[in-house]
Phi, psi and omega in degrees: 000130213223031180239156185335306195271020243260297192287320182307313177304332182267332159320320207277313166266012196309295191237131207221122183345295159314311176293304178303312196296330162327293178323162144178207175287121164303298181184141182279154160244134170262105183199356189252166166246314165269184162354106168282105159281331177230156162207125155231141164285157177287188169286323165313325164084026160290315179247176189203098181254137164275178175215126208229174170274338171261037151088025178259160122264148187235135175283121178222103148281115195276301175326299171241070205327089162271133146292118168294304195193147181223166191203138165260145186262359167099345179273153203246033172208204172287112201280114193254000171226151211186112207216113189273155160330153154268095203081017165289354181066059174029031137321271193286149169197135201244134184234162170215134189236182181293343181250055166072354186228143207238134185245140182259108194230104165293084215261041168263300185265008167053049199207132188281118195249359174200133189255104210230084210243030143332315171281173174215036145211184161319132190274143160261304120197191197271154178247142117191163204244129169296000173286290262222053220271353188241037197218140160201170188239164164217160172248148183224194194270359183286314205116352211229151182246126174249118184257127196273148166233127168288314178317314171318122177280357162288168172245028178235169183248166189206150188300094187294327186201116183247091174279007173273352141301343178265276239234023215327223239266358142320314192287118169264141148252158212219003153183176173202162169211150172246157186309138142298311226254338159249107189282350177302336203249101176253136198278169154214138153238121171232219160293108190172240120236034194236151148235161224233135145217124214248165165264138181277332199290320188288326169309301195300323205278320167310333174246002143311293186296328185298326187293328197298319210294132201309307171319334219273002181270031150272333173247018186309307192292017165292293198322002142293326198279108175256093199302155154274187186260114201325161162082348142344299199239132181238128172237158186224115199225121134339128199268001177273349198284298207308345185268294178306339222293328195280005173251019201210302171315331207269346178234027155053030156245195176218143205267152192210110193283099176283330177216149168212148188210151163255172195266146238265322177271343177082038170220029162196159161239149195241108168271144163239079175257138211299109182100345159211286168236208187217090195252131179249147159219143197270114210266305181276337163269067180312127196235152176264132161329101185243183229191128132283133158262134207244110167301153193307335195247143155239142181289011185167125209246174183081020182278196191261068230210136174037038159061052185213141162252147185223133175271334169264358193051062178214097194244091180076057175045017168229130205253164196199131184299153182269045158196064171055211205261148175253133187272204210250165191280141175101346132266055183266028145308319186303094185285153192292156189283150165241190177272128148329126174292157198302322167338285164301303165001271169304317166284344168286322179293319174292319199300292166006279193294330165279332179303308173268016170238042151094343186278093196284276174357301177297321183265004179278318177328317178274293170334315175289328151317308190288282161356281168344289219241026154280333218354299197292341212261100192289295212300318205291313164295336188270015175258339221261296186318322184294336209243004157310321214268291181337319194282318183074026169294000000 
């Protein structure tokens, strides 16, 4: 359909009631004796190769669920990542396992043609770019992205982006990706709540110049530490994580990117960070760091706050308006909360009062009762969200 309303249609049936009811288990493919950890498509989106704890890989036509080829990949711990070559005529496939090491497999002879042991920790995972058809990347739990040339006759890999200078000698990285549709562009998730997306061109033509540069043999007993280049790296945080991060440190857990992937056009990412949500950002409408600001008072006590009742207008310590947040100068697009009429008033004052004796229903009913006929009114939603959370459905 090549028509005005083209889009609307497709959205409107993408996914359609019936069709979800449709889904299900299809077919089991049998074929690991351990853990499946990884699954990648060819490029045809015909085959499907796994990755298992027990150091095998596997080949499938999932379509009509076949095992094609099984291979041990030589590797001696859990294959946690698994990636065909891109214009290998799905020939080649690069695995990165737990013991540190990244394997190259030729899978016409079924035989491992490069070996690579550069990390000094767990490989998590392989990056490649369809630009770039002999060049792929990894990411491992050493802190550091390594980038590969197949063409090269070394057998060693060199560093692309080393984050234990940023983040030190603590930060694993734990996945990467690349734009599809701009292959210059690598997604890094690591330990943290920021994920960094960097230009490779620009990294590499910065250390063209340094090799060039008359000085730059002075430092030879250096040469790993290679800074980027300002304007490299772009990073992207949900703005509430960094403010949890010393509270997540203090209950000994961690905030963590485990998976980033980009949207099919390259113009969002999509994150999973691991123990708390799943945030998509917006690539091209880039938005500036903006600040909620919390007023010093609150007008009026016994409300509802950070999903707590407070008598003092004091919630976790943050004092807070009894009618939510105000924002920061420069959106004043945003119109100012007004007051409730006495009416709304009063259903907000029960929903309160069911909030605080524990009736999550109850007060989600009324608040959304209230909503109705509110629309605009942010306290009413974030008291309503507070008692969604409470409830734990």
């Amino acid at each position: 359909l090549q028509e005005r309303g083209a889009l609307g249609f497709e959205r409107h049936y993408h996914v359609t009631d019936p069709f979800i009811r449709r889904l299900g288990l299809e077919a089991e493919l049998q074929g690991h004796s351990g853990c499946v950890n990884c699954l990648e498509w060819n490029e045809k989106g015909d085959l499907l190769a796994s990755g298992s704890d027990d150091q095998h890989t596997i080949v499938w036509d999932p379509l009509h669920h076949k095992k094609l080829l099984s291979m041990h990949t030589g590797h001696t711990a859990n294959i946690f990542s698994v990636k065909f070559l891109p214009h290998s005529g799905d020939r080649i496939l690069i695995t990165g396992a737990a013991d540190s090491k990244v394997h190259v497999h030729d899978l016409t002879v079924k035989e491992t043609v490069h070996m690579f042991g550069d990390h000094t920790n767990r490989v998590k995972r392989i990056a490649t770019a369809p630009m770039w058809p002999n060049t792929f990347w990894s990411a491992a739990e050493d802190g550091l992205i390594r980038q590969y040339d197949l063409r090269e006759n070394s057998k060693r890999s060199e560093v692309l982006i080393d984050l234990t200078e940023y983040c030190g000698q603590l930060v694993e990285a734990k996945c990467l990706t690349v734009n599809p549709q701009d292959n210059n562009y690598l997604a890094v998730g690591a330990s943290g709540p920021f994920v960094r997306l960097y230009d490779i061109r620009m990294i590499h033509n910065h250390r063209k110049s340094m090799k060039q540069s008359p000085s730059a043999g002075v430092h030879t007993f250096c040469d790993r530490q290679k800074p980027l280049p300002d304007g490299a790296a772009q990073y992207y945080v949900a703005g509430h994580l960094p403010v949890k991060l010393p509270d997540y440190n203090n209950r000994l857990r961690v905030l963590v990117a485990t998976y980033v992937t980009f949207s099919p056009d390259g113009t969002e990412l999509l994150v999973n960070m691991g123990g708390e949500q799943v945030y998509l950002f917006d690539l091209t409408y880039k938005q500036r760091p903006y600040t909620f600001l919390l007023p010093k008072k609150c007008h009026t006590s016994g409300e509802v706050q950070n999903g707590k009742t407070s008598t003092n207008g004091v919630s976790n310590g943050i004092h807070l308006h009894s009618n939510g947040f105000r924002l920061a100068e420069g959106r004043a697009h945003v119109s100012p909360q007004v007051e409730l009429p006495p009416y709304l008033e009063r259903i907000k004052q029960q929903a309160n009062e069911a909030f605080a004796c524990q009736l999550w229903t109850q007060a989600i009913q009324l608040y959304s009762k209230a909503v109705q006929k509110a629309p605009n009114n942010a306290m009413l939603y974030g008291n309503r969200a507070a008692a969604y959370m409470k409830r734990k459905w």
